[in-house]
Backbone as CSV, one residue per row, in Angstrom:
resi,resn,N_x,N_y,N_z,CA_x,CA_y,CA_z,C_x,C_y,C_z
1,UNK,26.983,3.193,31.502,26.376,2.048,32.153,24.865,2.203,32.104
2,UNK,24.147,1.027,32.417,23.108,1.178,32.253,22.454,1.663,33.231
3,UNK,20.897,2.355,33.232,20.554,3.300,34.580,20.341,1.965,35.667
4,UNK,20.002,0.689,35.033,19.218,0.016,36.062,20.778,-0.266,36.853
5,UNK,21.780,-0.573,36.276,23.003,-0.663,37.293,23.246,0.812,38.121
6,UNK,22.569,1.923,37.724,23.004,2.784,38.844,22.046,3.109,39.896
7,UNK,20.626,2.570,39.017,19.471,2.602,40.034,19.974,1.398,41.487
8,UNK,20.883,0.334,41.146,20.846,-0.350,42.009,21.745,0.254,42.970
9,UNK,22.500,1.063,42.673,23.691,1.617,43.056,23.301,2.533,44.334
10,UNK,21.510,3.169,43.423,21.534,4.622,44.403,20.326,3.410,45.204
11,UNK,20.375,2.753,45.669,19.798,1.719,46.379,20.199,1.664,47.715
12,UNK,21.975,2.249,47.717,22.456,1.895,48.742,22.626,3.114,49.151
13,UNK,23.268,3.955,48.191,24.260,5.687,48.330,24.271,6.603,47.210
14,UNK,24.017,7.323,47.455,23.891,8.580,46.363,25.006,8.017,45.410
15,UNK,25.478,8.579,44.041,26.152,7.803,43.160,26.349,8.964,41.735
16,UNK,27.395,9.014,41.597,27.845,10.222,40.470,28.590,9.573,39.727
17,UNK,28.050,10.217,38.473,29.206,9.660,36.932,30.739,10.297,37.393
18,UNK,31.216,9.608,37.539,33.222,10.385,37.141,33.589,11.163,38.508
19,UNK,34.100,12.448,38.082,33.601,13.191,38.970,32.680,13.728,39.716
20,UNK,32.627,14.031,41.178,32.050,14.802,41.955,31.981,15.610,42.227
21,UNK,30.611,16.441,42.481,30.694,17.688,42.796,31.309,18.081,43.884
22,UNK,31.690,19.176,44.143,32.581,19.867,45.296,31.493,19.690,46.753
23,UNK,31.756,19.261,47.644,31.220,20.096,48.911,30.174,18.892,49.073
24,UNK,29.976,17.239,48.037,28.633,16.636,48.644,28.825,16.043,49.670
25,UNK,28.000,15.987,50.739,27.931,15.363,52.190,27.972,13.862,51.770
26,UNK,28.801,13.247,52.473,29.030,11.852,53.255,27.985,11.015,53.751
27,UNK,27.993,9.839,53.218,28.587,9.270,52.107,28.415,9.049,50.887
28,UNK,29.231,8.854,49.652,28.958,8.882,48.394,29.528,7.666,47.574
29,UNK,29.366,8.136,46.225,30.239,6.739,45.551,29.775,7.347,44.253
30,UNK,31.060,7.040,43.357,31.326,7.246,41.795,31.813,6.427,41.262
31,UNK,30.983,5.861,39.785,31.420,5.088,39.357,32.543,5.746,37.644
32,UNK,32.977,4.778,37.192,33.678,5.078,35.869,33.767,3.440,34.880
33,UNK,33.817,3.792,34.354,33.483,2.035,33.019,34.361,2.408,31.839
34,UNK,34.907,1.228,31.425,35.256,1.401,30.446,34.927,0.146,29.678
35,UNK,35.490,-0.095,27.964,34.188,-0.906,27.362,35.036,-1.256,26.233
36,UNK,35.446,-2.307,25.230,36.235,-2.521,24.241,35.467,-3.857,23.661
37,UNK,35.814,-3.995,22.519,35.246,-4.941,21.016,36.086,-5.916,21.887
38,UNK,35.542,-7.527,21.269,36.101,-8.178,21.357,35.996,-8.860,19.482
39,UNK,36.997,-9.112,19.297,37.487,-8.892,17.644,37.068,-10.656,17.571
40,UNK,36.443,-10.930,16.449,36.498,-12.728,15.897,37.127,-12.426,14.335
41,UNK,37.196,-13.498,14.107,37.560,-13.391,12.241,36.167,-12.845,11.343
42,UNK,35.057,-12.825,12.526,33.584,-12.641,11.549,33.669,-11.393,11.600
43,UNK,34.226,-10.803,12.558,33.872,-9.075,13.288,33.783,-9.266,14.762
44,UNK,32.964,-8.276,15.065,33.180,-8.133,16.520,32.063,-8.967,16.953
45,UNK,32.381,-9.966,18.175,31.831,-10.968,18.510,31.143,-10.530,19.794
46,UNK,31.580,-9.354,20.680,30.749,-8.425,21.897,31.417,-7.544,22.358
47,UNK,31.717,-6.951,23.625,32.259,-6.119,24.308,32.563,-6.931,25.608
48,UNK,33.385,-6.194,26.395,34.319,-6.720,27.609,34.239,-5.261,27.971
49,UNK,34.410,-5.618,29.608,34.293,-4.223,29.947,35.031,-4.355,31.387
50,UNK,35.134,-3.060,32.309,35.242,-2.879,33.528,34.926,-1.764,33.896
51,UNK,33.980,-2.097,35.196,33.315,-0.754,35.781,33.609,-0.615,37.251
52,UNK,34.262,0.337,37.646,34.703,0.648,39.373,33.775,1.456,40.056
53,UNK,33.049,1.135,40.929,32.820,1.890,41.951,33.603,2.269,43.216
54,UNK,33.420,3.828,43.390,34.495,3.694,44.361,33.530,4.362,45.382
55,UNK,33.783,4.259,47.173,32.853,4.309,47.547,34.069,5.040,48.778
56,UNK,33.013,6.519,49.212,33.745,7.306,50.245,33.386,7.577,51.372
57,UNK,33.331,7.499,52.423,32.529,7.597,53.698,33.847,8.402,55.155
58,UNK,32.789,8.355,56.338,33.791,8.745,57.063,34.707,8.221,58.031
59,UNK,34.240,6.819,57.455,35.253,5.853,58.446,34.738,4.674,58.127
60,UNK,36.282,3.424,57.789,36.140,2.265,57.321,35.164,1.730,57.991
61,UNK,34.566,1.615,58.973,33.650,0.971,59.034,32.165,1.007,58.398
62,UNK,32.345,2.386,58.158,30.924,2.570,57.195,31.467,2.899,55.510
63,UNK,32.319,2.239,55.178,32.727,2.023,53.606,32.935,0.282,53.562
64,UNK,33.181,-0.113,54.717,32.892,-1.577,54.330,31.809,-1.972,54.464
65,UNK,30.758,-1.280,55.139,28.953,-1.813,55.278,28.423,-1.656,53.875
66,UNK,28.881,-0.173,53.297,28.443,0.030,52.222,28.808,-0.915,51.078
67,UNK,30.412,-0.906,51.021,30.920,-1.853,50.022,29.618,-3.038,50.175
68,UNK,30.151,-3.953,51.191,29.072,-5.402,50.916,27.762,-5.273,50.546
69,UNK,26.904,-3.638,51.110,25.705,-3.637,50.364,25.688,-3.445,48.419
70,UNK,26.751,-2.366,48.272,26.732,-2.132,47.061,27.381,-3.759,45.908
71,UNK,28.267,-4.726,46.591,28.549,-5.524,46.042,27.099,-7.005,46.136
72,UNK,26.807,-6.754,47.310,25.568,-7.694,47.141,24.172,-7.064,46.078
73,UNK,24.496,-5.640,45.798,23.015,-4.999,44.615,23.522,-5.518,43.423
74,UNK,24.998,-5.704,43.304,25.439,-6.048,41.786,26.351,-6.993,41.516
75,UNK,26.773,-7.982,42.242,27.883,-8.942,41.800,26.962,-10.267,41.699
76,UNK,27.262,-10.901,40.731,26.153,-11.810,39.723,24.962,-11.383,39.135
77,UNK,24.853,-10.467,39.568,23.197,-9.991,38.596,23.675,-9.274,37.142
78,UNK,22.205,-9.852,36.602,22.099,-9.210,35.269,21.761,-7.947,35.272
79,UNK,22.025,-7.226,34.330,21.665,-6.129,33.961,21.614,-5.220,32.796
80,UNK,20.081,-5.897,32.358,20.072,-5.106,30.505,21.197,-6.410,29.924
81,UNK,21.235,-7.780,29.777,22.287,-8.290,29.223,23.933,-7.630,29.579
82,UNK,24.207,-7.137,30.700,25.507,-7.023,31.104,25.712,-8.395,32.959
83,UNK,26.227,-8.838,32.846,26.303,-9.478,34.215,27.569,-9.228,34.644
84,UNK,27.582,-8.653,35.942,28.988,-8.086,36.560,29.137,-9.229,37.698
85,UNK,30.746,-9.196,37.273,31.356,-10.515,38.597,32.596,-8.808,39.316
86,UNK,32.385,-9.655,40.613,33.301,-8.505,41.492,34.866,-9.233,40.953
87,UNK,35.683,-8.379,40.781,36.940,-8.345,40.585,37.991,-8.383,41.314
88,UNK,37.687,-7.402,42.090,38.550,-6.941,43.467,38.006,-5.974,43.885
89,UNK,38.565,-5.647,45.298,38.207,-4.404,45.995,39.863,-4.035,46.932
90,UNK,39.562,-2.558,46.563,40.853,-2.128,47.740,40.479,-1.131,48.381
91,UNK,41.050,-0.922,49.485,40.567,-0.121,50.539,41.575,1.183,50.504
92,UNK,41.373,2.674,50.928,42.262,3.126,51.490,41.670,4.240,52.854
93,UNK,42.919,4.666,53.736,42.382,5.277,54.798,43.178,6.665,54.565
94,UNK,42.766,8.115,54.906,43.212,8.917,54.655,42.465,9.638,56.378
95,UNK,43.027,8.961,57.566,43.053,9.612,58.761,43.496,10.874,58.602
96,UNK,44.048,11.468,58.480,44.552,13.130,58.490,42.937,14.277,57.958
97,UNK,41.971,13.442,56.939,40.815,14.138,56.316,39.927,13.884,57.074
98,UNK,39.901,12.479,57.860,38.664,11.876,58.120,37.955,11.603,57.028
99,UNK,38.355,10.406,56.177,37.429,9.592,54.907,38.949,8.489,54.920
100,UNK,37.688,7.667,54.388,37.833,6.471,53.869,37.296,5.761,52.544
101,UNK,37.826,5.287,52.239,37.386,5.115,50.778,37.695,3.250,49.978
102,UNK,36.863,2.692,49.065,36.756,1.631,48.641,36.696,1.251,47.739
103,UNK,37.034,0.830,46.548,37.054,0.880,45.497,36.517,-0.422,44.779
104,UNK,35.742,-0.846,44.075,34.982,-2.472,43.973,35.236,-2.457,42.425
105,UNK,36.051,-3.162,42.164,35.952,-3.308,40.213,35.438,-4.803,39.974
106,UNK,34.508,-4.302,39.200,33.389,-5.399,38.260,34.055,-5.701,36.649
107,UNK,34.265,-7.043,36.630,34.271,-7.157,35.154,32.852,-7.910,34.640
108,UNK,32.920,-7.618,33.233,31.527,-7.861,32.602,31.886,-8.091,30.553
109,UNK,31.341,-8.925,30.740,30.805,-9.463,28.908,29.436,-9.276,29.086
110,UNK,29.277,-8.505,27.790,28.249,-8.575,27.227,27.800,-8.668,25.474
């Protein structure tokens, strides 16, 4: 992805490619993308993509503040010729750890 989509990212919350490191303090968020041709009879006419952020904190209430900030830094904006529309979001609660977690998938043509 492009940095300016993660610069917007660390706008809100610290923000790691893929995996995370072991042991980082609360709260965080990692994204992952993936990216495919879109085929014409000329050749390839662009790419299609989807990129998830997933976002971890220590209680839904501060993974849904974050979510709406992190979805208001990037849902309709451009970026570098990529424009991300929000897709969905799902939530989950893992009371027994204390975290909560959010997951926001963006689709995008570019």
């Amino acid at each position: 992805m492009t940095t300016s989509i993660i610069a917007s990212i660390q706008r809100v919350l610290k923000v790691f490619p893929g995996d995370v490191p072991e042991n980082v303090p609360l709260p965080y968020a990692f994204y992952t993308s993936t990216r495919s041709a879109i085929h014409t009879k000329d050749g390839i006419a662009g790419y299609e993509g989807t990129m998830s952020v997933g976002i971890v904190a220590e209680s839904k209430v501060a993974v849904d503040t974050l979510a709406k900030r992190v979805v208001a830094e990037l849902n309709g904006k451009s970026f570098d010729g990529i424009t991300l529309l929000l897709a969905d979001i799902s939530d989950s609660e893992y009371t027994e750890v204390g975290l909560s977690t959010s997951e926001l998938t963006f689709n995008y043509i570019e």
